[in-house]
N, C-alpha and C positions, 0 to 999 in steps of 0.2 A: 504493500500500500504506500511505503514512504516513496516509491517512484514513481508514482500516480500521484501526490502530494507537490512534489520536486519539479513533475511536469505542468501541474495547473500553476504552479506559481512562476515559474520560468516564461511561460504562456500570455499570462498574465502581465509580466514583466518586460517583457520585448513590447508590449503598446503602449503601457502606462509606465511612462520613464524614470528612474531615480523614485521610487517608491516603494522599496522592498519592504518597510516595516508596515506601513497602511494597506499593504496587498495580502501578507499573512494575516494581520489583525481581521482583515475584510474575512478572507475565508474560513481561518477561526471561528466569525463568528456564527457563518456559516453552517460549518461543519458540527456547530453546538446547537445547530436547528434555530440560531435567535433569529434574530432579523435589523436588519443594519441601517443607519442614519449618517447620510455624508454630507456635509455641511462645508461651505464655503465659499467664496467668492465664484461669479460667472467666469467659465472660460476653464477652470484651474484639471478638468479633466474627470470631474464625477460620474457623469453620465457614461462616459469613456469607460471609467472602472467596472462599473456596472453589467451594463454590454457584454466586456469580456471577460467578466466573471461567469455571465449567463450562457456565454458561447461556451465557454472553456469547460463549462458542469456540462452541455450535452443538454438541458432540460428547456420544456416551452417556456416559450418567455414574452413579456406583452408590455408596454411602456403605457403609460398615461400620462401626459400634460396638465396637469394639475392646473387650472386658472380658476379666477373667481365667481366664474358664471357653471361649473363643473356641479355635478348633480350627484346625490350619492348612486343613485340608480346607474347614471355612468359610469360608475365601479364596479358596482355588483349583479349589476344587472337586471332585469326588469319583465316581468309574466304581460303579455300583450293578448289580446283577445283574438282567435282566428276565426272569423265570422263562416270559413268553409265549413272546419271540423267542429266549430263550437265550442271550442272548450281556450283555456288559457293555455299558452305559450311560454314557454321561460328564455328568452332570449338572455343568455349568458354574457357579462359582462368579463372587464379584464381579471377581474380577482383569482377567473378559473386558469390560469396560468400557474407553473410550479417556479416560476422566477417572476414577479410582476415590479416594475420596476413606476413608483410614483414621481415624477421628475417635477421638481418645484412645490414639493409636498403643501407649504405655508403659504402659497400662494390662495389654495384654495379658502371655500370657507369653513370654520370649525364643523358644520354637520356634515359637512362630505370628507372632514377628514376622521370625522368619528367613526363613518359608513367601516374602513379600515380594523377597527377596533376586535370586534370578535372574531374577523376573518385570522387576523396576527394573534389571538390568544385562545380561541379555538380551533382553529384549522376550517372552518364553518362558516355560511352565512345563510340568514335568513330572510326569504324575499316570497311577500304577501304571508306570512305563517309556516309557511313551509322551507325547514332547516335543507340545506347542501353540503356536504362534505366536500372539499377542496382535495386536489391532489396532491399528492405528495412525493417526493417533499417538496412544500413550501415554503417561500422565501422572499419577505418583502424589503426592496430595495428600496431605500429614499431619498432622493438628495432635497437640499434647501438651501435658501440666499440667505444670508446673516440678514437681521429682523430692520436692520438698517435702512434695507434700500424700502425704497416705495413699492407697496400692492403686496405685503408680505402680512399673513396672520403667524402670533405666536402658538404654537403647538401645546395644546392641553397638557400638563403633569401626566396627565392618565395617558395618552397618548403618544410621549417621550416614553414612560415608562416601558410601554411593549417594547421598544428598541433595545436589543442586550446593548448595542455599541453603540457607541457615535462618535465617528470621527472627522477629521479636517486634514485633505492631502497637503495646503500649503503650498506656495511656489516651489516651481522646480529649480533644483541646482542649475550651475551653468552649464555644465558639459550637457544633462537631459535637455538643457534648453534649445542648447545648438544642435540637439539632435531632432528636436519636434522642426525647429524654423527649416532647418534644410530639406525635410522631407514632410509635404504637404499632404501626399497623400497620405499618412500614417496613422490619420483618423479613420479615415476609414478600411484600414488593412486588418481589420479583427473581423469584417467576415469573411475574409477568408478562411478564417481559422477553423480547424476542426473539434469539435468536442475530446476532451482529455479521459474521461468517465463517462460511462453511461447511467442509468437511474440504478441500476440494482446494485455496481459499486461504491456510489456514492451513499445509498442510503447503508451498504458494509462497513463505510471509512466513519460515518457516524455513529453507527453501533460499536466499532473499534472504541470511537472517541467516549462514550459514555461508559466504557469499560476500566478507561484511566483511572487507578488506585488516587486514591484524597486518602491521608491519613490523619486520625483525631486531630493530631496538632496543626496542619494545615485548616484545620475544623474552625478549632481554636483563632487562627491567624486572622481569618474571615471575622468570628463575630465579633472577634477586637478591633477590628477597623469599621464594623457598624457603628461600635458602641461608642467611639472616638464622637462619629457626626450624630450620634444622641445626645449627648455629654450638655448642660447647660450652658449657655453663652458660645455654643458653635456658629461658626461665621453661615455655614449653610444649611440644606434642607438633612433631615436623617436620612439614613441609608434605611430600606425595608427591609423583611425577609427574602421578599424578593430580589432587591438587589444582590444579597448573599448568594443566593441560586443562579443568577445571573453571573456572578463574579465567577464560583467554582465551575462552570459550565464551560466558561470562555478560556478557564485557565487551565483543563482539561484540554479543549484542543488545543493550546497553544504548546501544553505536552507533547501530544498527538505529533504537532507539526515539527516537534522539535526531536523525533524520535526516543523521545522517554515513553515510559508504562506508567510512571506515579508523577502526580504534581510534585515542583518542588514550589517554598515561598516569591524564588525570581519567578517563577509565571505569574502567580496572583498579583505583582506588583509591575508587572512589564503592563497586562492588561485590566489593572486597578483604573486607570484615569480615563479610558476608553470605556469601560462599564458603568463608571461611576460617576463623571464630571457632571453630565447630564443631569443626573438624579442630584449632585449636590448644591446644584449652582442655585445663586439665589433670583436669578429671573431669567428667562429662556433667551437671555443676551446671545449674541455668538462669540465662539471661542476668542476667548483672551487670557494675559497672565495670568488675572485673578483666577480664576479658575481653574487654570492646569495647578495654582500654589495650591490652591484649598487642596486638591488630590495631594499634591507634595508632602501638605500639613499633614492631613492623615496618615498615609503612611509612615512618615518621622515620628509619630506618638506612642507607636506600637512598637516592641521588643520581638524582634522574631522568635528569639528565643522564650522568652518570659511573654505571651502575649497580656496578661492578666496581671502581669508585678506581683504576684504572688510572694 
């Protein structure tokens, strides 16, 4: 499996340039069945990530433009009446894809980005009373523009929360830069690309990944850094149970990816701030220092060894 690993990230890595830690975090979080939030400036290569991620898994894949006249039923779909056969119709919307990729998430309005909600935390939606199960596996991609620019809605707590990750690719180094300007066509050379996996190995590499040994004290390391952002007078929001489940999920495949069988503390902390920033910040700003510190703070308050000061 790790040369099936090796090969979507390489994959991966030849279109979206100088990006190797935001490419693993991406599949990681993948591979831990979450579902991912890419956040940043127009242009910086999100949609790009996405793509050929989507390519490189082998699995259906369906984009939506998210704007502000977008309708949840646009999403999910929508039962239409057939006046031949008489009866209602389920005209299936994008959600029935096992990659659905929401591009400009916050753009829309809060009820169609809720429409979202049960599909990411059930695998399900419901349209006129009657539930759908989604295929699997399913995987909602997101990108969004910091809350700055114009025509941009801030994304529900409840709604960040389904995201195990959220990250920010940032400018490219120089050398990837001189490597997108020279070669134009390079946006669109991912489809060319072939699928790396097909479904039945993918949903294998995921089973592998939920297999990764956590041991008590790794147990431990988790709820000591919830309990940091409970703590009175903490600068942000607390971390849930949820988030805990979230953390050891993502730091299991980052195991995965790293060819270990048991977490070590470096996983939980390589993708602590990616799990976590989100959940802790105190308004759904886009990424800044303040925020990558508060993860910093947290982790600096815990003893790996001692998580508890015992």
């Amino acid at each position: 499996m790790q040369s099936l690993v090796s090969a979507i990230l390489d994959q991966v890595g030849s279109i979206v340039l100088g990006k190797p830690k935001e490419i693993q975090l991406a599949l990681a979080c993948l591979l831990a069945k979450g579902h991912i939030l890419i956040e940043d400036l127009p242009g910086m290569g999100k949609t790009t990530l996405a793509q050929v991620l989507a390519k490189s898994l082998g699995l259906s894949y369906q984009r939506t433009q998210f704007t502000s006249d977008l309708l949840p039923a646009d999403v999910i779909g929508i039962s239409i009446y057939n006046s031949e056969s008489k009866k209602f119709e389920l005209h299936k919307g994008p959600i029935f894809n096992q990659v659905v990729l929401s591009d400009e998430i916050n753009r829309a309005s809060p009820k169609t980005q809720s429409a979202l909600l049960e599909a990411m935390e059930e695998n399900q939606v419901s349209i006129d009373g009657v539930t759908y199960e989604l295929p699997q596996p399913f995987f909602v991609i997101a990108t969004q523009n910091p809350l700055m620019h114009a025509g941009t809605y801030p994304l529900p707590e409840s709604q960040l929360d389904r995201f195990m990750m959220r990250i920010s690719l940032g400018f490219p180094n120089v050398e990837a830069e001189k490597q997108i300007l020279a070669n134009e066509s390079s946006h669109y050379s991912y489809k060319k690309l072939l699928p790396c996996v097909d479904t039945d190995k993918l949903i294998a590499m995921q089973l592998a990944v939920s297999q990764i040994t956590v041991s008590e004290n790794i147990i431990d390391y988790v709820i000591a850094l919830n309990h940091v952002s409970r703590a009175k007078g903490f600068a942000g929001r607390p971390l849930s149970p949820r988030a805990g489940q979230a953390l050891v999920s993502a730091a299991k495949a980052w195991a995965f990816i790293e060819q270990r069988t048991f977490v070590i503390p470096e996983d939980i902390q390589t993708v602590f701030s990616s799990v976590c920033q989100h959940r802790l910040e105190l308004t759904s700003a886009s990424f800044d220092v303040h925020e990558e510190n508060i993860s910093k703070q947290v982790i600096a308050q815990v003893n790996v060894l001692n998580p508890f000061g015992d």
